[in-house]
Every structure is written in structure tokens, then in C-alpha cells.
N, CA, C and O atoms as a GROMACS GRO file, in nm:
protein
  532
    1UNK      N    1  -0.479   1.245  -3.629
    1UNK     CA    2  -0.341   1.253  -3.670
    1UNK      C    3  -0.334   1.344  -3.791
    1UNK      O    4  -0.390   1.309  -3.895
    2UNK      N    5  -0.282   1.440  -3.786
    2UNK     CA    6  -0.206   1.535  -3.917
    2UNK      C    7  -0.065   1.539  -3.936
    2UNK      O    8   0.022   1.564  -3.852
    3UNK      N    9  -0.051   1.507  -4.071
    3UNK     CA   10   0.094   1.530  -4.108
    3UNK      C   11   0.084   1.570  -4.243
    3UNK      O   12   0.045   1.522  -4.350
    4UNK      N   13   0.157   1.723  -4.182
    4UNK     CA   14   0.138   1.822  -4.323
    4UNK      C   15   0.034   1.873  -4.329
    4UNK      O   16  -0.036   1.922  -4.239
    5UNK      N   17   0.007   1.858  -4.508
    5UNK     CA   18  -0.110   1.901  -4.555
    5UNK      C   19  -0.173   1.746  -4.690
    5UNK      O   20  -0.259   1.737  -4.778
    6UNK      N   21  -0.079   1.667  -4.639
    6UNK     CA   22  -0.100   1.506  -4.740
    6UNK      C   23  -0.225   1.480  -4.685
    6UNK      O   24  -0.287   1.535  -4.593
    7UNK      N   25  -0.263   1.344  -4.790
    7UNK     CA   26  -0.379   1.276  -4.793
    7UNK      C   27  -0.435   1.243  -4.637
    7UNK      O   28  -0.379   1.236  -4.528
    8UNK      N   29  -0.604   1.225  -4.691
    8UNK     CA   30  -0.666   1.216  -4.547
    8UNK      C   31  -0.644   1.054  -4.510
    8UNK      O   32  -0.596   0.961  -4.575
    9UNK      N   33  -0.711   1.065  -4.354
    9UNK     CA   34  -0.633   0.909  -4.306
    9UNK      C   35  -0.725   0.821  -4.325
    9UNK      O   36  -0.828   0.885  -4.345
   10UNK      N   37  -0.749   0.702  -4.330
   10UNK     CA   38  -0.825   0.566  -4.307
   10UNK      C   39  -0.779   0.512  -4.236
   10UNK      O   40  -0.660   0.485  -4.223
   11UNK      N   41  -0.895   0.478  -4.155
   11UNK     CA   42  -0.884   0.372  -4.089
   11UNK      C   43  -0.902   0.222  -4.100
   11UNK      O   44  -1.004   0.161  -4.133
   12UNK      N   45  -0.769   0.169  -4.060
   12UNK     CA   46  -0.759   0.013  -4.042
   12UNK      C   47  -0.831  -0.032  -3.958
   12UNK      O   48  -0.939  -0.065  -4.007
   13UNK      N   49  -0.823  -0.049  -3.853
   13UNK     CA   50  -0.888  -0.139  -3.742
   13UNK      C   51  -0.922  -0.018  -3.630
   13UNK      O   52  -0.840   0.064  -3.589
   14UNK      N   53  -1.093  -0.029  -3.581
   14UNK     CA   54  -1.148   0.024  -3.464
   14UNK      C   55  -1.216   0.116  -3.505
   14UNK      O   56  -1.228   0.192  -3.410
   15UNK      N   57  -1.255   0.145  -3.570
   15UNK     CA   58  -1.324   0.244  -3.624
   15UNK      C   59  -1.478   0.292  -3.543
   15UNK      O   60  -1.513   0.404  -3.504
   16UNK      N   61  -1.541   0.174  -3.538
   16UNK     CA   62  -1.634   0.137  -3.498
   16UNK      C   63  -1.659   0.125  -3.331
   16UNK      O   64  -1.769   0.127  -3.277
   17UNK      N   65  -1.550   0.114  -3.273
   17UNK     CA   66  -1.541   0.118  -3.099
   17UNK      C   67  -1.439   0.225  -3.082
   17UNK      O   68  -1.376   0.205  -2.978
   18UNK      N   69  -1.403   0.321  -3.142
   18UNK     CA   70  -1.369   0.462  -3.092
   18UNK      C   71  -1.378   0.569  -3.154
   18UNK      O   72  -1.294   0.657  -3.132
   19UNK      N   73  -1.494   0.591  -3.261
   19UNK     CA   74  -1.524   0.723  -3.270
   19UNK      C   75  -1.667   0.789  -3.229
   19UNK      O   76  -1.773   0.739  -3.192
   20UNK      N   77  -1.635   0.895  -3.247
   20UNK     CA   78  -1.810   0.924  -3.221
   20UNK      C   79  -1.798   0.942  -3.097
   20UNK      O   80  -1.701   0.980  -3.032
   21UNK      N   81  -1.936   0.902  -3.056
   21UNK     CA   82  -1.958   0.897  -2.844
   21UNK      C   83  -1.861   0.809  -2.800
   21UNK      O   84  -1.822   0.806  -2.683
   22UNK      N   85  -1.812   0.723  -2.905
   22UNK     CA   86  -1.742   0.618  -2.801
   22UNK      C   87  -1.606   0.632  -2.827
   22UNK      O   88  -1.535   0.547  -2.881
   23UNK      N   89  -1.565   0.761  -2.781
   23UNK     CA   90  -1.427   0.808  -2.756
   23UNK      C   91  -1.341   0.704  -2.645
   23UNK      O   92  -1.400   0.608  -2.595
   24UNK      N   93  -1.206   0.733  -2.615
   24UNK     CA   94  -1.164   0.661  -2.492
   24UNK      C   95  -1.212   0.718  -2.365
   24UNK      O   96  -1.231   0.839  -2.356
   25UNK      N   97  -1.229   0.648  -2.280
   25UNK     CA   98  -1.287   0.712  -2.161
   25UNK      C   99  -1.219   0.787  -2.085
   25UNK      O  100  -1.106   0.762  -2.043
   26UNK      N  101  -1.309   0.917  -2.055
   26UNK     CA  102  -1.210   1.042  -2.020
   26UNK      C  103  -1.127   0.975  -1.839
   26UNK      O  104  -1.196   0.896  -1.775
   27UNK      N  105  -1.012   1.008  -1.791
   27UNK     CA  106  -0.934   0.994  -1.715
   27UNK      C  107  -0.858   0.844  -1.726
   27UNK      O  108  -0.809   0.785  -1.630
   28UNK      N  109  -0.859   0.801  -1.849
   28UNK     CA  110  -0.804   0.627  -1.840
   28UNK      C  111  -0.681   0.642  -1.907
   28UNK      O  112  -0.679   0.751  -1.963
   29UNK      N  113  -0.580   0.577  -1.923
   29UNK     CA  114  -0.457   0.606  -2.008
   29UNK      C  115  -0.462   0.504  -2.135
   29UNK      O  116  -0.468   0.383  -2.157
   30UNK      N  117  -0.454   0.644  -2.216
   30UNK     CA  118  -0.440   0.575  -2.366
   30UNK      C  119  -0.268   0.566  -2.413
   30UNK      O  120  -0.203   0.667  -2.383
   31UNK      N  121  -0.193   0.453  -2.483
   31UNK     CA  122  -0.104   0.419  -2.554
   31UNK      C  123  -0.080   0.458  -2.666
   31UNK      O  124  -0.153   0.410  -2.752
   32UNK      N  125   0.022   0.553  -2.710
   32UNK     CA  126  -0.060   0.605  -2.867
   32UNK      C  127   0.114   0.553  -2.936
   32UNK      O  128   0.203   0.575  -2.854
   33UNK      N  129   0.157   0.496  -3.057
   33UNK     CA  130   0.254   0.440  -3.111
   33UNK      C  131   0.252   0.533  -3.246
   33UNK      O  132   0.140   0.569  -3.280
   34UNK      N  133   0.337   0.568  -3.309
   34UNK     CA  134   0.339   0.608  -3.442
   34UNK      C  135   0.408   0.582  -3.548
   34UNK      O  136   0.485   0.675  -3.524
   35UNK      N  137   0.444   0.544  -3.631
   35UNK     CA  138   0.536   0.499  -3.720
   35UNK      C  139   0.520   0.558  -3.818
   35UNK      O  140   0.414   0.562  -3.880
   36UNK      N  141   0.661   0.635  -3.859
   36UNK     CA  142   0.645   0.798  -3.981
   36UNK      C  143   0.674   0.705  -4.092
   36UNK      O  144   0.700   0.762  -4.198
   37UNK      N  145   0.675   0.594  -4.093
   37UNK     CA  146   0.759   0.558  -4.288
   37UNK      C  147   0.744   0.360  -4.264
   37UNK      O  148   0.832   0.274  -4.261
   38UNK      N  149   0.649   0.355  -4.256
   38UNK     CA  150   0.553   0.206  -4.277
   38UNK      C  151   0.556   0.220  -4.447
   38UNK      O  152   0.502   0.314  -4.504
   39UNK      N  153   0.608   0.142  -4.497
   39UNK     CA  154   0.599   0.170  -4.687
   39UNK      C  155   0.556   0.266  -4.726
   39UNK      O  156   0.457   0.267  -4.799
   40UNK      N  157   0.647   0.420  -4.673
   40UNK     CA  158   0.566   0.548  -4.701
   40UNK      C  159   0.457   0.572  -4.667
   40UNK      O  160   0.415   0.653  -4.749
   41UNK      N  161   0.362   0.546  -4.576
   41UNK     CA  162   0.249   0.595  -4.506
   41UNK      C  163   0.292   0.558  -4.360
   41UNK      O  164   0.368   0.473  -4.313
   42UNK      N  165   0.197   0.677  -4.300
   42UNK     CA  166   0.166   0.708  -4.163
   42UNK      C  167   0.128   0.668  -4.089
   42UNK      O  168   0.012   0.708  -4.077
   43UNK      N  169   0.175   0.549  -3.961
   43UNK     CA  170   0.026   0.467  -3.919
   43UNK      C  171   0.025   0.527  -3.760
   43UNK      O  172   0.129   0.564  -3.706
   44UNK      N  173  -0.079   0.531  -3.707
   44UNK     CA  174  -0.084   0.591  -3.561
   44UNK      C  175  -0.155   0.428  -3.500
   44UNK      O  176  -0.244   0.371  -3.563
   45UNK      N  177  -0.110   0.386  -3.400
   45UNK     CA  178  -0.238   0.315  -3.346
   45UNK      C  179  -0.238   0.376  -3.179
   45UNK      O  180  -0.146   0.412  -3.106
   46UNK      N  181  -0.337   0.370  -3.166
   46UNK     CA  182  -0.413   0.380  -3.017
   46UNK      C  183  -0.463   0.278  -2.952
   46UNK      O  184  -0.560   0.222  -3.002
   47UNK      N  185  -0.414   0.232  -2.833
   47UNK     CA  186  -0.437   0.127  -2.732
   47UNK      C  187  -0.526   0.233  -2.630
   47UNK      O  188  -0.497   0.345  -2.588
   48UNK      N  189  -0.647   0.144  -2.608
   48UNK     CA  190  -0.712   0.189  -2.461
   48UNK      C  191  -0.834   0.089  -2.450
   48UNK      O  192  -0.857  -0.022  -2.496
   49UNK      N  193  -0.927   0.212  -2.336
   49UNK     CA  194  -1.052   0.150  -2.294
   49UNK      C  195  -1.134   0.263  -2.376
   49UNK      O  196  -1.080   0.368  -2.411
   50UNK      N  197  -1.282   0.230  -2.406
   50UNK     CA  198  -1.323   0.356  -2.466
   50UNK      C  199  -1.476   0.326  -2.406
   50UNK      O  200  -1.523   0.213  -2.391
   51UNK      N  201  -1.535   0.442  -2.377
   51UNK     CA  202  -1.665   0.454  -2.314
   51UNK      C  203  -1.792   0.343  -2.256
   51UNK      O  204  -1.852   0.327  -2.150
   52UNK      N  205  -1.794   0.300  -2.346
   52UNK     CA  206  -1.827   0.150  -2.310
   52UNK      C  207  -1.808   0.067  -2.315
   52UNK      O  208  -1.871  -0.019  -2.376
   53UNK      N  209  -1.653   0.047  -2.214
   53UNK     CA  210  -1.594  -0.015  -2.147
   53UNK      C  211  -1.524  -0.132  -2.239
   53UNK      O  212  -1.471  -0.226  -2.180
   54UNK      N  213  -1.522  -0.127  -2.400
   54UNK     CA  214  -1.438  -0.189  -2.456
   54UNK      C  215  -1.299  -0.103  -2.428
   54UNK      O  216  -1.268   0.014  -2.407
   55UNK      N  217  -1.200  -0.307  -2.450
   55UNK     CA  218  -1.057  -0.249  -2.454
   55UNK      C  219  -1.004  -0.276  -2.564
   55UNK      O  220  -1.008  -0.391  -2.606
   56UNK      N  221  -0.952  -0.194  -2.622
   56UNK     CA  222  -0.897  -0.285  -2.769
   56UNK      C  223  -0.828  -0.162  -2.834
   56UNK      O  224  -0.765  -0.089  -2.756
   57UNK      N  225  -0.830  -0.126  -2.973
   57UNK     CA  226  -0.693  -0.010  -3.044
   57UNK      C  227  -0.754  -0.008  -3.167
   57UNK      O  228  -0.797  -0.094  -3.243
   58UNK      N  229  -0.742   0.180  -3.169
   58UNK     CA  230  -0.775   0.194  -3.298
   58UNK      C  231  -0.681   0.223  -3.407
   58UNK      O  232  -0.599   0.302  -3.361
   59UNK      N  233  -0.649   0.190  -3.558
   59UNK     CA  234  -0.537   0.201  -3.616
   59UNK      C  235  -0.539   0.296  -3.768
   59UNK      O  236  -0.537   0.238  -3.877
   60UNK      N  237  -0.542   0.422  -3.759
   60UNK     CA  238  -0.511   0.504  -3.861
   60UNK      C  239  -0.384   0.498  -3.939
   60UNK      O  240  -0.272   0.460  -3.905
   61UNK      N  241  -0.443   0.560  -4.085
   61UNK     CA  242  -0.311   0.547  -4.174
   61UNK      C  243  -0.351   0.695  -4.243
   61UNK      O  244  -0.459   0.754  -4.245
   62UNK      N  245  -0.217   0.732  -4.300
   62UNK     CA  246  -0.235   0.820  -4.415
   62UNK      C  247  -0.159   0.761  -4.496
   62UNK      O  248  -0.053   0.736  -4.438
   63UNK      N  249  -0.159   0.718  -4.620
   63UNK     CA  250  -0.067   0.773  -4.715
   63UNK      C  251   0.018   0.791  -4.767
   63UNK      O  252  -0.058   0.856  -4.839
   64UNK      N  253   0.138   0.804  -4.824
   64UNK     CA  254   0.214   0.865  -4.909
   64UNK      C  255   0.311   0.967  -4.876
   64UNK      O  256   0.392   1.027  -4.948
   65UNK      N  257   0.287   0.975  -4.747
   65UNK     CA  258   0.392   1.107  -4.630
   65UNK      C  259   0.524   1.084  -4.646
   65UNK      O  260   0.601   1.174  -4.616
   66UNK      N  261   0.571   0.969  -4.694
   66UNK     CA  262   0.735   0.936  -4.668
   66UNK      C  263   0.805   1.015  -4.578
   66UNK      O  264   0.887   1.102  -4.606
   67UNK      N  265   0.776   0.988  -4.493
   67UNK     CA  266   0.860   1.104  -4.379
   67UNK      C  267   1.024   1.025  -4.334
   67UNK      O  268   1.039   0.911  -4.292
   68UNK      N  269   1.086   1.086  -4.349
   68UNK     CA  270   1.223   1.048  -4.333
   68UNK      C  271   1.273   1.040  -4.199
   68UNK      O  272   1.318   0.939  -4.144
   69UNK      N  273   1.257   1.189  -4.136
   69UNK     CA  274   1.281   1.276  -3.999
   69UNK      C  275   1.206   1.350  -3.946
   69UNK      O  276   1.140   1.422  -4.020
   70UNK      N  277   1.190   1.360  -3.816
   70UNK     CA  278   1.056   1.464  -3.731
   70UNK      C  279   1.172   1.565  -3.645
   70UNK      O  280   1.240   1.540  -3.545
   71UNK      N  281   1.164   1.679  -3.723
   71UNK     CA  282   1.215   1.813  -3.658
   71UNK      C  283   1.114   1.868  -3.553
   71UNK      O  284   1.147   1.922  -3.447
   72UNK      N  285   0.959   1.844  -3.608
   72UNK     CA  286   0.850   1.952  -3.538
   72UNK      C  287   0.775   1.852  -3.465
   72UNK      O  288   0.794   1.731  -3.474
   73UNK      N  289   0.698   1.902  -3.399
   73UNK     CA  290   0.578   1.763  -3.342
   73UNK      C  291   0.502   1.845  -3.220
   73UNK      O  292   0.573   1.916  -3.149
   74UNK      N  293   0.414   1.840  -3.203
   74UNK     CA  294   0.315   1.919  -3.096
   74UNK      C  295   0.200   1.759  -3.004
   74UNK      O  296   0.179   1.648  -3.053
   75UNK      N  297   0.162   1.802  -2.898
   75UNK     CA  298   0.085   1.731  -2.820
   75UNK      C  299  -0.047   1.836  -2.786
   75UNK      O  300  -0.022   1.956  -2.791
   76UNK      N  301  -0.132   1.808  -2.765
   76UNK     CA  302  -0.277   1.865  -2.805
   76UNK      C  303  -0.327   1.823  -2.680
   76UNK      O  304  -0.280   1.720  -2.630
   77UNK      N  305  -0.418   1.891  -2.618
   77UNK     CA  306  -0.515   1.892  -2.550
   77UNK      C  307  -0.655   1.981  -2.570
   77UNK      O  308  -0.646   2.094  -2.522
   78UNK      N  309  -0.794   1.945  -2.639
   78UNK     CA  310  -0.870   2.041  -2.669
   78UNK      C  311  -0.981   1.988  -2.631
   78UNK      O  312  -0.976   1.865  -2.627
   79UNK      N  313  -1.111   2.048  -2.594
   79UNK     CA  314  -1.235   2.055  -2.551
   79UNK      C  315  -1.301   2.095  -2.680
   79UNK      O  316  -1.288   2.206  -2.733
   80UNK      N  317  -1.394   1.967  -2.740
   80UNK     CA  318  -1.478   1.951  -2.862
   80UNK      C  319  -1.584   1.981  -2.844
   80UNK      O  320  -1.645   1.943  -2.745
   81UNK      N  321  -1.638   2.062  -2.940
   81UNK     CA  322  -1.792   2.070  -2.935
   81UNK      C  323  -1.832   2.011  -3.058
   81UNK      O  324  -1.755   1.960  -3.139
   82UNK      N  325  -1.965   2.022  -3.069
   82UNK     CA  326  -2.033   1.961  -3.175
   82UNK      C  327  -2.050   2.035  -3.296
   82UNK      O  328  -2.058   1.976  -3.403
   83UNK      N  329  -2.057   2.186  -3.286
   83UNK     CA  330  -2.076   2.272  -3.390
   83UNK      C  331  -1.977   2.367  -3.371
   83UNK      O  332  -1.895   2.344  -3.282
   84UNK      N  333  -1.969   2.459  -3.430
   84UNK     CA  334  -1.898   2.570  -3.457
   84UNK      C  335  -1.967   2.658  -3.387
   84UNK      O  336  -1.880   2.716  -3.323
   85UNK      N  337  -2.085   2.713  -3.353
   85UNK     CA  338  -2.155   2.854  -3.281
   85UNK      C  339  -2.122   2.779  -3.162
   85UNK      O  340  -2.083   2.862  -3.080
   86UNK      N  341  -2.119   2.663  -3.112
   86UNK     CA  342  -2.083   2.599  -2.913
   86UNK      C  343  -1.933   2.662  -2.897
   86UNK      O  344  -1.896   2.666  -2.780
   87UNK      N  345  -1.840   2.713  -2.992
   87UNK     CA  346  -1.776   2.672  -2.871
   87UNK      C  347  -1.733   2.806  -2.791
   87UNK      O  348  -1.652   2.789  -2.701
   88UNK      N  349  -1.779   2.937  -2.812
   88UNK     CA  350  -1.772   3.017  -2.751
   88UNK      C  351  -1.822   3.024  -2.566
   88UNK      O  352  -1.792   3.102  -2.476
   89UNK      N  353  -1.906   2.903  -2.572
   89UNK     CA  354  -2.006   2.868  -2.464
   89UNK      C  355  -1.871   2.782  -2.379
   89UNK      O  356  -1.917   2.734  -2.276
   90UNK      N  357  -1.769   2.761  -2.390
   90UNK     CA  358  -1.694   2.622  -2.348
   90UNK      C  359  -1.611   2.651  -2.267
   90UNK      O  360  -1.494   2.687  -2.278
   91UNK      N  361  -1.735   2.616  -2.104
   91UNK     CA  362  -1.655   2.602  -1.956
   91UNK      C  363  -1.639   2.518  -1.916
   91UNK      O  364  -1.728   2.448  -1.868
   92UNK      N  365  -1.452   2.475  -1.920
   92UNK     CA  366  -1.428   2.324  -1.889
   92UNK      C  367  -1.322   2.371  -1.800
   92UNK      O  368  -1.281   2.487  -1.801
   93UNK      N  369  -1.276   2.268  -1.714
   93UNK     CA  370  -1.148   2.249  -1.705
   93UNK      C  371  -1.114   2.084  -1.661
   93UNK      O  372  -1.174   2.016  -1.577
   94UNK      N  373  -0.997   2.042  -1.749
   94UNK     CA  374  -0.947   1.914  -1.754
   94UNK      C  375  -0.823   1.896  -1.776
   94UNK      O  376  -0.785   1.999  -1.832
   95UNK      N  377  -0.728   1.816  -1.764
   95UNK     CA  378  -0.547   1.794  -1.744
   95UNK      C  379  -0.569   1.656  -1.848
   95UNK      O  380  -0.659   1.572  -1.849
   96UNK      N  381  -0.478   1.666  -1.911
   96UNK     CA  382  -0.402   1.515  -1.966
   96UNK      C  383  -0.288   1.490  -1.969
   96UNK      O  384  -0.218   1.591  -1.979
   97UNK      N  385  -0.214   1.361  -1.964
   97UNK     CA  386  -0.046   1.364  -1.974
   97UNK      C  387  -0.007   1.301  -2.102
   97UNK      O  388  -0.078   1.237  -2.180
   98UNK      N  389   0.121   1.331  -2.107
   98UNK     CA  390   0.164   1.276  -2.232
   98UNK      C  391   0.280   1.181  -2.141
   98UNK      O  392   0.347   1.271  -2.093
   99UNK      N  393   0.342   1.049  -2.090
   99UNK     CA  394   0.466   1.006  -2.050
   99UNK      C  395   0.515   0.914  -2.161
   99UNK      O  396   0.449   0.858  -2.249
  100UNK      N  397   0.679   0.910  -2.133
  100UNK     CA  398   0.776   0.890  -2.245
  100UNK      C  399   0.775   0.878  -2.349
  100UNK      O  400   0.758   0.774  -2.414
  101UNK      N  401   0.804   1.037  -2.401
  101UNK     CA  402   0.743   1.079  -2.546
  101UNK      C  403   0.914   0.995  -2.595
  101UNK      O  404   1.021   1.013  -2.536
  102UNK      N  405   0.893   0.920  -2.698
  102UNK     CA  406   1.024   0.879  -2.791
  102UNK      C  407   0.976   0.887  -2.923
  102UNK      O  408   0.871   0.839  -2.967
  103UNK      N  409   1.097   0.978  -3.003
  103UNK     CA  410   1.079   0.908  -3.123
  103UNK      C  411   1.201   0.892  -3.189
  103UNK      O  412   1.299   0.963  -3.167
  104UNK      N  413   1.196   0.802  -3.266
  104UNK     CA  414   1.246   0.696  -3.296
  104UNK      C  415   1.387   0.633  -3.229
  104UNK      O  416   1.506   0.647  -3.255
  105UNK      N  417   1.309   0.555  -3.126
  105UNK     CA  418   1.343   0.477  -2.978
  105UNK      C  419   1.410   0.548  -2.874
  105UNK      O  420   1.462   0.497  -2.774
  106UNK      N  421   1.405   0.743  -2.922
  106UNK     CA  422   1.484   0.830  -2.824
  106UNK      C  423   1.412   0.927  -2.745
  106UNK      O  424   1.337   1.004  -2.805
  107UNK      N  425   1.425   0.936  -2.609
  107UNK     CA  426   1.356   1.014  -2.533
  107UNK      C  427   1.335   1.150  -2.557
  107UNK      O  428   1.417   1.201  -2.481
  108UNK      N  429   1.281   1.235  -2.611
  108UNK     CA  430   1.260   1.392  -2.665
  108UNK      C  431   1.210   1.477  -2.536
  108UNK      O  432   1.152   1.414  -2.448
  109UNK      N  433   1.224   1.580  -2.524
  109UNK     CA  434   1.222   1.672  -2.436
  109UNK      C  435   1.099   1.780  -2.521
  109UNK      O  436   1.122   1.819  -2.635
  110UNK      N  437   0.961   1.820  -2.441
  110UNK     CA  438   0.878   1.889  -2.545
  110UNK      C  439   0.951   2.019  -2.543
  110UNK      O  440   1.053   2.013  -2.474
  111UNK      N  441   0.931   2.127  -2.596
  111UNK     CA  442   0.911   2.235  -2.581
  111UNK      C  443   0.823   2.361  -2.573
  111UNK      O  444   0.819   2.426  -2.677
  112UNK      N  445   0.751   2.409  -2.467
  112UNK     CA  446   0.599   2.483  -2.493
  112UNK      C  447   0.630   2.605  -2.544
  112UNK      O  448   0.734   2.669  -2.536
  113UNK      N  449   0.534   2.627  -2.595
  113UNK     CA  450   0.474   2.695  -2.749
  113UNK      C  451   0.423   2.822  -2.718
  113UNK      O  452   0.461   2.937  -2.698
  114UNK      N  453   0.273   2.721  -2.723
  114UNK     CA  454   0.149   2.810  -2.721
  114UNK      C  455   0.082   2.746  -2.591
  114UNK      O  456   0.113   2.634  -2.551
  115UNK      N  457  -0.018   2.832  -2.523
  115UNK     CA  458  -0.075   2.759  -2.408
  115UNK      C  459  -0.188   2.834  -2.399
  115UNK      O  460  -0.223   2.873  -2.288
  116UNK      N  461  -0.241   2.856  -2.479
  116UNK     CA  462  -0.424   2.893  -2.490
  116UNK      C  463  -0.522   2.826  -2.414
  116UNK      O  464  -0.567   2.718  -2.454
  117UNK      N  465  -0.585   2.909  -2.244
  117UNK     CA  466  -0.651   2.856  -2.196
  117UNK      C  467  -0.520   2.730  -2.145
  117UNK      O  468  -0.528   2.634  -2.223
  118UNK      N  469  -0.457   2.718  -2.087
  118UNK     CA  470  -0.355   2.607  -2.071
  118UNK      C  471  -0.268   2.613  -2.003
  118UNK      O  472  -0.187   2.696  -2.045
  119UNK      N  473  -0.227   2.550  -1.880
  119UNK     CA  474  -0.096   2.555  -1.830
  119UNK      C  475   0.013   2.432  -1.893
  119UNK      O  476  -0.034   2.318  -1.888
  120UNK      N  477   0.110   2.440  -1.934
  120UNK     CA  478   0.201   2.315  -1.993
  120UNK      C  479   0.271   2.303  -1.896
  120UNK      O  480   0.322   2.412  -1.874
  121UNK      N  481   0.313   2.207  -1.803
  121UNK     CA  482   0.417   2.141  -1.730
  121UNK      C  483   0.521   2.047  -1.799
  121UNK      O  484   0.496   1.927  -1.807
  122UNK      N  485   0.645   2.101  -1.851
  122UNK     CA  486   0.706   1.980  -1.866
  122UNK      C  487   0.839   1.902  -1.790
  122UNK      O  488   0.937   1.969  -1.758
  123UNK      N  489   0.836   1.783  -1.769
  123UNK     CA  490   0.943   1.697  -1.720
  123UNK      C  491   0.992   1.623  -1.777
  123UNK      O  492   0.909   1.537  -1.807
  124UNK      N  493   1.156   1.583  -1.842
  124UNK     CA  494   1.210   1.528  -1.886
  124UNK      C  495   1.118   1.497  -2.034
  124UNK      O  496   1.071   1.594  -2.094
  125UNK      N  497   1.099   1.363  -2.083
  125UNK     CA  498   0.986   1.354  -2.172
  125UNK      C  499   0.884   1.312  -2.172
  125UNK      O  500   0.847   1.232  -2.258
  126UNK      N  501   0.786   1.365  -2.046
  126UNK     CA  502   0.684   1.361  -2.019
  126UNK      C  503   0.621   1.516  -2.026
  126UNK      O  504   0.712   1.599  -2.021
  127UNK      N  505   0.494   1.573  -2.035
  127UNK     CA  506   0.397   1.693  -2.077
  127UNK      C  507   0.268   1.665  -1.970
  127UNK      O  508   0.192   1.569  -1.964
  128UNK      N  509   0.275   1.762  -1.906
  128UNK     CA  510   0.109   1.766  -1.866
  128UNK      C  511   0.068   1.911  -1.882
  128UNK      O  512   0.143   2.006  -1.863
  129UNK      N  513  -0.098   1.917  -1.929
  129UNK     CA  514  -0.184   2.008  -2.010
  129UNK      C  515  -0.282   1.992  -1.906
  129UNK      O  516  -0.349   1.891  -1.880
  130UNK      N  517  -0.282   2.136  -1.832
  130UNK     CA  518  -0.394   2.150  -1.816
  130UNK      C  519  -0.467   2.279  -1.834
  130UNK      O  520  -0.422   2.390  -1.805
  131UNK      N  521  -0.613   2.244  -1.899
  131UNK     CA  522  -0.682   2.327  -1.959
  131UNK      C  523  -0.822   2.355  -1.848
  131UNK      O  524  -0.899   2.274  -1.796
  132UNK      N  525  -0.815   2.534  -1.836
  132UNK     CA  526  -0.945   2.625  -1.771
  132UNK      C  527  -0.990   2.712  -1.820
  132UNK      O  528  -0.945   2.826  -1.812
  133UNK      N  529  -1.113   2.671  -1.894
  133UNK     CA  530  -1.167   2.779  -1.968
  133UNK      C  531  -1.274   2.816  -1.917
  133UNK      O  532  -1.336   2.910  -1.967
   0.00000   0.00000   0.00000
């Protein structure tokens, strides 16, 4: 989660069963919730399954963001490597969706951007990304 250029995030709860190798497991649907102005900080949580086969949610915070209103907002799809010299090497191709993007309790419509390596499909407020590199 980034917002802005404010403080970095901590994590509340899950830390430990979704980072690292034990990401969510690729093709499963993750739940992602956000709340811009929790007593002036940022909280994201994530509902899923993650690699080995725990189900449970991980819960990031930032900070001090006081965010009032969301004019901007982007959805991401990217292929990680481990270092910086890999990723020139990086032949993938994989799709993810985003369905009923709301914020705050209203259905938003995305708008595509940029599509590097990417096709963007969008429907109503749903996004699908798919990436061939």
C-alpha cells in the first residue's frame, strides 16, 4: 500500500503468514478493504488463502495520511523478482481481476493509463490485467 510520499506502513496482524514465500496463492481470490481516515491513518486489510494453504488476513497501517477524499487511485499487476539485475530476464504471462471496486460505499469506474507489457479490460467497476512479457 502507498499513499503519497507519508510514513512507512506496519503491520498489525499477519505478518508472519503473508509475506515473503508465503504470498497469497497465485489464482485464488483475495478481498482487499481500505479505509483512508481510521484516526488519520491508513489501514488496508487483506482477506485470503496464502501458499500454505493458511486462510486468514493481513492488516497494514500507515500513519498520519488524514486523507479526506480519493481523486487518484491505480490497481497494479506486477511480476517480482528478487533483485534488481533479474528483472530484465522476466518471461511471464499472468491475468488478475480487480471486482467491485467502491470507494467510499460507491461503485467507481477505473480508467486505463498505462499498460506496460499489459492488456487492461475494463467493465463497469470491475479491471482485468493481463500481463505478457
Amino acid at each position: 500500500m502507498k499513499v503519497g510520499s507519508k510514513n512507512e506502513e506496519t503491520y498489525i496482524e499477519g505478518k508472519d503468514k503473508f509475506t515473503y514465500n508465503k504470498g497469497f496463492r497465485p489464482g485464488s481470490t483475495v478481498q482487499m478493504t481500505i479505509y483512508k481516515n481510521l484516526s488519520g491513518n491508513t489501514r488496508m486489510t487483506l482477506w485470503g488463502t496464502n501458499n500454505d494453504g493458511y486462510t486468514g488476513r493481513i492488516i497494514t497501517e500507515i500513519q498520519g495520511t488524514n486523507i479526506g477524499t480519493i481523486s487518484k487511485w491505480k490497481t497494479l499487476a506486477t511480476a517480482a523478482v528478487s533483485y534488481e539485475s533479474q528483472r530484465d530476464a522476466i518471461k511471464t504471462t499472468f491475468s488478475t481481476s480487480f471486482n467491485n471496486i467502491t470507494i467510499d460505499n460507491k461503485a467507481v469506474t477505473p480508467v486505463v493509463d498505462t499498460q506496460d507489457f499489459a492488456k487492461v479490460s475494463v467493465a463497469g467497476n470491475n479491471v482485468t490485467i493481463s500481463v505478457n512479457k
